[in-house]
GUTOR-900779 format. One record per residue: residue number from 0; residue in one letter; x, y, z of N, C-alpha, C in turn. Coordinates in steps of 0.05 Angstrom, whole numbers, plus 5000, padded with zeros to 4 digits. Last residue first. Example, Ala and Ser with C-alpha at 12.3 -4.5 7.8 and 13.67 -1.06 7.14 Angstrom:
// GUTOR-900779
+-----+----+------+------+------+-------+-------+-------+------+------+------+
|   i | aa | n.c1 | n.c2 | n.c3 | ca.c1 | ca.c2 | ca.c3 | c.c1 | c.c2 | c.c3 |
+-----+----+------+------+------+-------+-------+-------+------+------+------+
|   1 |  s | 5257 | 4955 | 5142 |  5273 |  4979 |  5143 | 5258 | 5001 | 5157 |
|   0 |  a | 5264 | 4886 | 5156 |  5246 |  4910 |  5156 | 5264 | 4934 | 5156 |
+-----+----+------+------+------+-------+-------+-------+------+------+------+
// end
This chain:
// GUTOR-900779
+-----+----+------+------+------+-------+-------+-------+------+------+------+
|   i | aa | n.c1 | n.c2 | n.c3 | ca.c1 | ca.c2 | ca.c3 | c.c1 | c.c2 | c.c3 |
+-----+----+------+------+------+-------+-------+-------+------+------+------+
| 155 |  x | 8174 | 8950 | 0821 |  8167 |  8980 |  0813 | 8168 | 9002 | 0821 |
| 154 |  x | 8186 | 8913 | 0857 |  8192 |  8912 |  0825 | 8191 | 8931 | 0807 |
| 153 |  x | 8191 | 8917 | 0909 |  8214 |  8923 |  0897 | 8212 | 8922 | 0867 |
| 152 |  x | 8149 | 8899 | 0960 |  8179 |  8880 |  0944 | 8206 | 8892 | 0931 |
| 151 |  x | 8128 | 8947 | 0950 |  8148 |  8936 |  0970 | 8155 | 8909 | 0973 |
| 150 |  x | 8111 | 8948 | 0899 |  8130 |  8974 |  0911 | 8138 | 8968 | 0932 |
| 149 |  x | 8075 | 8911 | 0888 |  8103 |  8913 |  0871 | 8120 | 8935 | 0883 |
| 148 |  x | 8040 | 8916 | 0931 |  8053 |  8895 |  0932 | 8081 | 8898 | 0905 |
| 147 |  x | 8019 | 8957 | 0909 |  8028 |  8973 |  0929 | 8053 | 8942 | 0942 |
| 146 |  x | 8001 | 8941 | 0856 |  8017 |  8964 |  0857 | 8040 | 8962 | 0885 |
| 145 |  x | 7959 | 8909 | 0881 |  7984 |  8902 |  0859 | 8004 | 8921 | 0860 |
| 144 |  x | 7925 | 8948 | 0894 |  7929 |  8927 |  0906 | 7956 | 8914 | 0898 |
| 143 |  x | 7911 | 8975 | 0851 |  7916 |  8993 |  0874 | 7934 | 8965 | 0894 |
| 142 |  x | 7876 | 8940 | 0817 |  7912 |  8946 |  0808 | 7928 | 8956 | 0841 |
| 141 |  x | 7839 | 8934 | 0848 |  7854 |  8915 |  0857 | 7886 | 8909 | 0843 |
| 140 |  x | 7816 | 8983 | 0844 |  7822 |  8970 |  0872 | 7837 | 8947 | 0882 |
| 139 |  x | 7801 | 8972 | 0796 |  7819 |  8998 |  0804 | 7830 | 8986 | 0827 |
| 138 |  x | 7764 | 8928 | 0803 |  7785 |  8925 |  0789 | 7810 | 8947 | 0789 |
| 137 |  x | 7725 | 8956 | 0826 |  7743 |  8938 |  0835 | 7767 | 8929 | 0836 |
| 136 |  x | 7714 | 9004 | 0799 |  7712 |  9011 |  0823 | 7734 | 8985 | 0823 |
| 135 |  x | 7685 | 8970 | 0752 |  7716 |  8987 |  0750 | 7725 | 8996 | 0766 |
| 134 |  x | 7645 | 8956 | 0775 |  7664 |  8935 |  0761 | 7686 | 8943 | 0766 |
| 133 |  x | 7629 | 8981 | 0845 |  7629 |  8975 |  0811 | 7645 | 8963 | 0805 |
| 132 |  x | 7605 | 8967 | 0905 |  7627 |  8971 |  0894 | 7623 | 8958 | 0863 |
| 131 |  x | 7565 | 8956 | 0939 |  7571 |  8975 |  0937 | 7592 | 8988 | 0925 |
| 130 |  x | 7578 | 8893 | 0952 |  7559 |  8907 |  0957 | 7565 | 8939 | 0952 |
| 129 |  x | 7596 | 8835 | 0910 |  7616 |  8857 |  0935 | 7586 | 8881 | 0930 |
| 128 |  x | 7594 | 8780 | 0878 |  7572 |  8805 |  0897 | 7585 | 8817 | 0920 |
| 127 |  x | 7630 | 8748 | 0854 |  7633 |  8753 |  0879 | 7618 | 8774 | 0898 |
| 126 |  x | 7617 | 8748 | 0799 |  7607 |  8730 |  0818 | 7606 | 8724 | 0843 |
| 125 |  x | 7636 | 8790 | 0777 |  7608 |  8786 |  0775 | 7589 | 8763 | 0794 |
| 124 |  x | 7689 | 8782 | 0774 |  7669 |  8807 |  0798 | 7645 | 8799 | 0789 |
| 123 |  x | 7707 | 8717 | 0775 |  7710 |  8744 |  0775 | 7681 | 8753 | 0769 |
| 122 |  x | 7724 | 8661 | 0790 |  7711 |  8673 |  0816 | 7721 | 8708 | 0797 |
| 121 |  x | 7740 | 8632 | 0754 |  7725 |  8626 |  0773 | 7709 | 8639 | 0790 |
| 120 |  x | 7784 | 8668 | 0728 |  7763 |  8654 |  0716 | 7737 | 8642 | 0729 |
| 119 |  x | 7814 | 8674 | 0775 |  7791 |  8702 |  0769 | 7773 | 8693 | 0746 |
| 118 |  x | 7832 | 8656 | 0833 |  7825 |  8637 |  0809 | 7810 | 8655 | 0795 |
| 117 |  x | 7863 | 8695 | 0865 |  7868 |  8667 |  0865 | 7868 | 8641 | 0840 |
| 116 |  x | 7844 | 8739 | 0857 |  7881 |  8740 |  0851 | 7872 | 8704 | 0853 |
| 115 |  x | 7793 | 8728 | 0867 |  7794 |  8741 |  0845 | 7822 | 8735 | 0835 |
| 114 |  x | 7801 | 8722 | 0929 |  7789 |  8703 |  0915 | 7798 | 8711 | 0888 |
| 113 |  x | 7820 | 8773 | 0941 |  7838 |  8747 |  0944 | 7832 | 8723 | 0930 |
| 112 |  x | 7773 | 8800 | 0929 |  7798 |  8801 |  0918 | 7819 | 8780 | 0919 |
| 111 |  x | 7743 | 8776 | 0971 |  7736 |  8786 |  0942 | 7759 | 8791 | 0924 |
| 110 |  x | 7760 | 8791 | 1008 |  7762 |  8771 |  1011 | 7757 | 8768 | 0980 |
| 109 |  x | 7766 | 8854 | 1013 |  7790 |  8832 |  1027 | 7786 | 8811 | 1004 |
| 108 |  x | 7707 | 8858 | 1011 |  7717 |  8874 |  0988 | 7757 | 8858 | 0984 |
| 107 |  x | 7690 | 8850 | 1054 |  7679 |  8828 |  1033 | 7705 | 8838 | 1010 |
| 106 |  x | 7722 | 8877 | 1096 |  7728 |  8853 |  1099 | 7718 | 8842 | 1081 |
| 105 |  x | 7695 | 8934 | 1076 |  7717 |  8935 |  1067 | 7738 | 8898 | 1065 |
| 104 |  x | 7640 | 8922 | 1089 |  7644 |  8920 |  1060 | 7680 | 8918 | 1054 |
| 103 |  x | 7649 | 8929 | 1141 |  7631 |  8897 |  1130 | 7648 | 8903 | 1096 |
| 102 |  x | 7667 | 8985 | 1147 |  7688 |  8950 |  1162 | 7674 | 8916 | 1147 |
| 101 |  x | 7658 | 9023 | 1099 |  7655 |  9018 |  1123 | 7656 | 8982 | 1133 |
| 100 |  x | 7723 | 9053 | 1073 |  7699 |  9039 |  1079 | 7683 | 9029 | 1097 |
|  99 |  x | 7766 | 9071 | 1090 |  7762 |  9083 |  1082 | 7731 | 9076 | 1078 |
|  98 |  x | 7811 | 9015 | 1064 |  7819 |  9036 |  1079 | 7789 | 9056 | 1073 |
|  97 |  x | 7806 | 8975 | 1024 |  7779 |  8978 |  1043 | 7780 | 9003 | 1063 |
|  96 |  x | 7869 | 8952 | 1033 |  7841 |  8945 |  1029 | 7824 | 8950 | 1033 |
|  95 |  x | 7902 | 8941 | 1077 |  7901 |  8973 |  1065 | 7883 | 8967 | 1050 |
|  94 |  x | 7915 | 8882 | 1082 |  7908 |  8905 |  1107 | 7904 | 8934 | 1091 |
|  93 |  x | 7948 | 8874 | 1032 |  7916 |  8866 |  1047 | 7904 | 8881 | 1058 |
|  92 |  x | 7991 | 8902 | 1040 |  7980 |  8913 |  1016 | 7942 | 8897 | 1021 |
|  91 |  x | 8012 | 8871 | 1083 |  8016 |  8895 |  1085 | 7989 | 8902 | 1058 |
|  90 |  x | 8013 | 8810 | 1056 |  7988 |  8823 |  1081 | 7985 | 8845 | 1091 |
|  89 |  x | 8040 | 8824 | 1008 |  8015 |  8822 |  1012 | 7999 | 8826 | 1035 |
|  88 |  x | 8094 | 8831 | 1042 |  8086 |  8857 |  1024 | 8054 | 8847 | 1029 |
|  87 |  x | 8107 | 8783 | 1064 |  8085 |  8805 |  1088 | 8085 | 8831 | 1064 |
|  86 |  x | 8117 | 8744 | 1025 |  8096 |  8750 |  1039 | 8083 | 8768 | 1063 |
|  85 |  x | 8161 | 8773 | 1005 |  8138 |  8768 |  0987 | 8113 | 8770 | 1002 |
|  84 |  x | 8194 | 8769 | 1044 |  8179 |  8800 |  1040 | 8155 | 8799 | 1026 |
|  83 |  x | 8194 | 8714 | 1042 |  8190 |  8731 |  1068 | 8169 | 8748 | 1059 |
|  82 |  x | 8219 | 8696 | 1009 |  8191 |  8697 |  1000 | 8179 | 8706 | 1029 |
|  81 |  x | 8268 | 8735 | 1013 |  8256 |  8743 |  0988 | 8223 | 8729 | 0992 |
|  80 |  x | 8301 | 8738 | 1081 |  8298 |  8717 |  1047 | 8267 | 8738 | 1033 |
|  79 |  x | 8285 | 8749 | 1122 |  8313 |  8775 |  1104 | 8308 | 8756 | 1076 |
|  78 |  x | 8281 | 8719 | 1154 |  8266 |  8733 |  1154 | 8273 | 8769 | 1135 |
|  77 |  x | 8322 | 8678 | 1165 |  8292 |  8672 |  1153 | 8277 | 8701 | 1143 |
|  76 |  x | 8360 | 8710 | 1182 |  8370 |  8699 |  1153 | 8338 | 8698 | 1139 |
|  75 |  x | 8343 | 8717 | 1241 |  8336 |  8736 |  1217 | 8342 | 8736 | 1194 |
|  74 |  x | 8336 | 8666 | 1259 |  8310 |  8678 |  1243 | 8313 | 8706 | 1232 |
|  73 |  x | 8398 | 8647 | 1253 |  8377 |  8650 |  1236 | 8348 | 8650 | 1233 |
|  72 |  x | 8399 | 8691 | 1300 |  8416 |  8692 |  1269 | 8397 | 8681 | 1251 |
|  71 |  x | 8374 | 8671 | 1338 |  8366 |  8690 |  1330 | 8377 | 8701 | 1309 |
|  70 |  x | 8391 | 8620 | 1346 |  8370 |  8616 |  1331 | 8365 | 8643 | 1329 |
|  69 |  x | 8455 | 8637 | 1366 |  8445 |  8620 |  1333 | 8418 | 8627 | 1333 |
|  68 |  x | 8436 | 8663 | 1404 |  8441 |  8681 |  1390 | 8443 | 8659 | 1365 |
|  67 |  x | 8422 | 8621 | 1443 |  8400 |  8640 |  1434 | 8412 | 8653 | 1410 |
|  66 |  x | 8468 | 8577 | 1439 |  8441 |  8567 |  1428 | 8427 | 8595 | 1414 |
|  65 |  x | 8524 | 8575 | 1439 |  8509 |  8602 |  1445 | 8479 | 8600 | 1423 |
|  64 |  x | 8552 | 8541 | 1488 |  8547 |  8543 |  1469 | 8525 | 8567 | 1470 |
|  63 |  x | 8614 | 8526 | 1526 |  8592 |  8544 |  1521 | 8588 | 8549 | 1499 |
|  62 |  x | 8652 | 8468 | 1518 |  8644 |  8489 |  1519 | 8626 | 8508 | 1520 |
|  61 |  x | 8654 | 8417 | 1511 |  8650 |  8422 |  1532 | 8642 | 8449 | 1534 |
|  60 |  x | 8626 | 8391 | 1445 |  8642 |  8414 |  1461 | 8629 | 8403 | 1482 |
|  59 |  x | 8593 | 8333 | 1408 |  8584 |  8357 |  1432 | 8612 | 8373 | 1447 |
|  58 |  x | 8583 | 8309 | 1355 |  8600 |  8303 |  1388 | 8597 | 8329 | 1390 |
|  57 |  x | 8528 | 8304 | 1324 |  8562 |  8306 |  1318 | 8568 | 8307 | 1345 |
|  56 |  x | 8478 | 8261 | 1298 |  8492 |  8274 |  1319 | 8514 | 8283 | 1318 |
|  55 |  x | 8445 | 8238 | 1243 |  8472 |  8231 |  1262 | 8475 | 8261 | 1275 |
|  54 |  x | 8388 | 8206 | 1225 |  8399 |  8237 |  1238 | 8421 | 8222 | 1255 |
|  53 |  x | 8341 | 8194 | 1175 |  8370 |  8182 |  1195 | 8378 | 8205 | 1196 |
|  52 |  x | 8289 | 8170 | 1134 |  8304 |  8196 |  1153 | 8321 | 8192 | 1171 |
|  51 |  x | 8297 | 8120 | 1096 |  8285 |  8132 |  1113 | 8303 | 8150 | 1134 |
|  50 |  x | 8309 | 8107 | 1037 |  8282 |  8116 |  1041 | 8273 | 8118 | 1078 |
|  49 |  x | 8362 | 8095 | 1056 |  8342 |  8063 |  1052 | 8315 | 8073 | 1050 |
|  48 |  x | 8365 | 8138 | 1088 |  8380 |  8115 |  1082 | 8363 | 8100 | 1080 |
|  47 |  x | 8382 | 8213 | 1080 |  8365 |  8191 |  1077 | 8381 | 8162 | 1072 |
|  46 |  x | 8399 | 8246 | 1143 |  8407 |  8234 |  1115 | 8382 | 8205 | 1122 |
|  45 |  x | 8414 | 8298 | 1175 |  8399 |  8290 |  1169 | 8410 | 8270 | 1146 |
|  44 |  x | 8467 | 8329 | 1230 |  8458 |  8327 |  1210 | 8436 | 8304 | 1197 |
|  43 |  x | 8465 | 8365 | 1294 |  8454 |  8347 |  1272 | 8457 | 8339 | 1250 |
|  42 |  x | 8458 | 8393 | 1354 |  8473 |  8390 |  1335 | 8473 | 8368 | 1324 |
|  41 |  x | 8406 | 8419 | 1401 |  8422 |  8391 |  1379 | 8430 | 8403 | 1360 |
|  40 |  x | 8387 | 8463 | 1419 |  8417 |  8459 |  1422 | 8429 | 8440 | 1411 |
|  39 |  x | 8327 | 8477 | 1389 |  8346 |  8473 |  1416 | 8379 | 8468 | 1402 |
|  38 |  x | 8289 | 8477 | 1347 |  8313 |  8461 |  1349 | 8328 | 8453 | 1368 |
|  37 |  x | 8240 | 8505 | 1358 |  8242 |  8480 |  1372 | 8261 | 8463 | 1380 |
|  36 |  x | 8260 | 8551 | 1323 |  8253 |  8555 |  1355 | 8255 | 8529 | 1372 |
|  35 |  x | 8258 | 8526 | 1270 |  8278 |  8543 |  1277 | 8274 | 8543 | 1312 |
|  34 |  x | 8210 | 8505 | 1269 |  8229 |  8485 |  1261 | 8253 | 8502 | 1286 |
|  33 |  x | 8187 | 8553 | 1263 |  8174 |  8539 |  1290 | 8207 | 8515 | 1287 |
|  32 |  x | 8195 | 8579 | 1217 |  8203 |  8591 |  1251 | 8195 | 8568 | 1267 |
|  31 |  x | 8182 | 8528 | 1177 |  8220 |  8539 |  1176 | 8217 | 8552 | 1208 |
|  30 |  x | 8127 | 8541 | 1181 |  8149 |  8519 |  1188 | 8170 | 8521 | 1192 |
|  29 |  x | 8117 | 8592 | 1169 |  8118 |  8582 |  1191 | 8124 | 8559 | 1204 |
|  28 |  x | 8132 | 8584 | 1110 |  8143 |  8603 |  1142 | 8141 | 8595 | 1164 |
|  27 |  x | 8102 | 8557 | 1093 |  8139 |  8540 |  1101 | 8144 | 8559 | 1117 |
|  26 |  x | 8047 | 8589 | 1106 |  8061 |  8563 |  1113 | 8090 | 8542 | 1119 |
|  25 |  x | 8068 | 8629 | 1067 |  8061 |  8629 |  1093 | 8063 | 8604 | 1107 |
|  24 |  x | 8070 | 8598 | 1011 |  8098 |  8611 |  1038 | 8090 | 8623 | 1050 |
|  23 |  x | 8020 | 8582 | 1009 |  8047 |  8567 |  1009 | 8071 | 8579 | 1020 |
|  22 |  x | 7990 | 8634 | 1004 |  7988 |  8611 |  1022 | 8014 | 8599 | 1035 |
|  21 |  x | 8019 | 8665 | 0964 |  8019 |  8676 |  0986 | 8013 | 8646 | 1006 |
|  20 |  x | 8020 | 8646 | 0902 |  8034 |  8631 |  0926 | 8032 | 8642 | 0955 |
|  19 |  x | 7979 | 8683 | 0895 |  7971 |  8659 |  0889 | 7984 | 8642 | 0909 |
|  18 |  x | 8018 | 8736 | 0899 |  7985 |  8737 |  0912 | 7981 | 8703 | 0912 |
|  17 |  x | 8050 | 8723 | 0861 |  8056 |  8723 |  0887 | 8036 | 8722 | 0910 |
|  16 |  x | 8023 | 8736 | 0808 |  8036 |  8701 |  0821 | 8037 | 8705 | 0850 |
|  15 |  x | 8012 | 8773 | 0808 |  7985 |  8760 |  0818 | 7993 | 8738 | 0820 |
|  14 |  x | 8063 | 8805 | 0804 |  8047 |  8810 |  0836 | 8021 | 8781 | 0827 |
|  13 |  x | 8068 | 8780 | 0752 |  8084 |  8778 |  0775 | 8074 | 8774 | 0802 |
|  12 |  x | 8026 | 8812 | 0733 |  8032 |  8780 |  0735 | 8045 | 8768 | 0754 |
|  11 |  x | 8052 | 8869 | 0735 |  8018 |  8862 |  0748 | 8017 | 8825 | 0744 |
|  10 |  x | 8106 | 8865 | 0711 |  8098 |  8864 |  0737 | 8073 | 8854 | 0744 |
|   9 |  x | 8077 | 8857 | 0658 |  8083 |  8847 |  0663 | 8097 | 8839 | 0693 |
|   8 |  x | 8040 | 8906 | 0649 |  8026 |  8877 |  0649 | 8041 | 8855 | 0652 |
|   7 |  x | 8055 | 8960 | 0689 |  8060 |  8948 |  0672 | 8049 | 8925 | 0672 |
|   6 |  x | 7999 | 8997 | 0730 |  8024 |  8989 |  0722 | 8020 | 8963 | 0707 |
|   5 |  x | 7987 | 9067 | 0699 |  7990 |  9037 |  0705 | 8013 | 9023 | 0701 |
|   4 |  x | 8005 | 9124 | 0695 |  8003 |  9106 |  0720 | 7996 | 9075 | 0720 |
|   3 |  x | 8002 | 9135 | 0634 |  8026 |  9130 |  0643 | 8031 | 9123 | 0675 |
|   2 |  x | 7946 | 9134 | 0632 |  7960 |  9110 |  0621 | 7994 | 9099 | 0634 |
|   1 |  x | 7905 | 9138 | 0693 |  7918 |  9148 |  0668 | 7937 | 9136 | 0653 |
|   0 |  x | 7847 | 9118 | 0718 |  7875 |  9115 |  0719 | 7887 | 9123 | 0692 |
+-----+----+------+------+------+-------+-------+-------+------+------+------+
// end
């Protein structure tokens, strides 16, 4: 890699924060859609009283309500927010991992990496025996990785 293609050390942090929280907002994601789908047609608000969850009701129209098109408003609000993209840039930039390998090495080479963005004091390349792949082979492989997660988010 040539000087003026890497990328910067302070994006490349960035992306390995985002790699780290990937879990965690996968998860409220999928909380927030399921929350979002289950809601149905109650109209609600939430409050704490006395340390415990209290939901008042607001009075209900006679009128036609337009349940589907609210929850399809906001799953696309959900899905237009920032740790959205965050998180399908990575599973986008996951999936391209290995493009090119053959399917055992390219799924160790996945997992190997994720491990590495996760805790790399812990778990770097020497300890993660990826089969057919060099130090600098990896580590290329895993700016390549960074990169492609800073270009569709947006930081680079």
């Amino acid at each position: 890699m040539t000087e003026e293609s890497k990328l910067p050390w302070d994006i490349k942090q960035q992306c390995l924060w985002i790699v780290r929280g990937y879990e965690r907002q996968r998860r409220e994601y999928l909380r927030a859609r399921r929350e979002i789908l289950d809601a149905g047609g109650e109209h609600y608000t939430t409050a704490i009283v006395d340390g415990e969850e209290v939901r008042a009701y607001m009075p209900t129209s006679h009128a036609a309500g337009r349940n589907t098109e609210d929850i399809a408003i906001r799953l696309a609000a959900l899905e237009s927010s920032a740790a959205y993209r965050q998180m399908r840039a990575v599973e986008h930039a996951r999936a391209r991992i290995g493009i090119g390998l053959p399917e055992g090495v390219g799924d160790a080479l996945r997992d190997a990496i994720m491990l590495n963005c996760q805790n790399g004091r812990k778990y770097p390349f020497e300890r993660l025996y990826v089969i057919g792949i060099g130090r600098s082979e990896f580590y290329r492989i895993r700016d390549q990785f960074f990169r492609q997660i800073a270009e569709e988010v947006g930081l680079y």
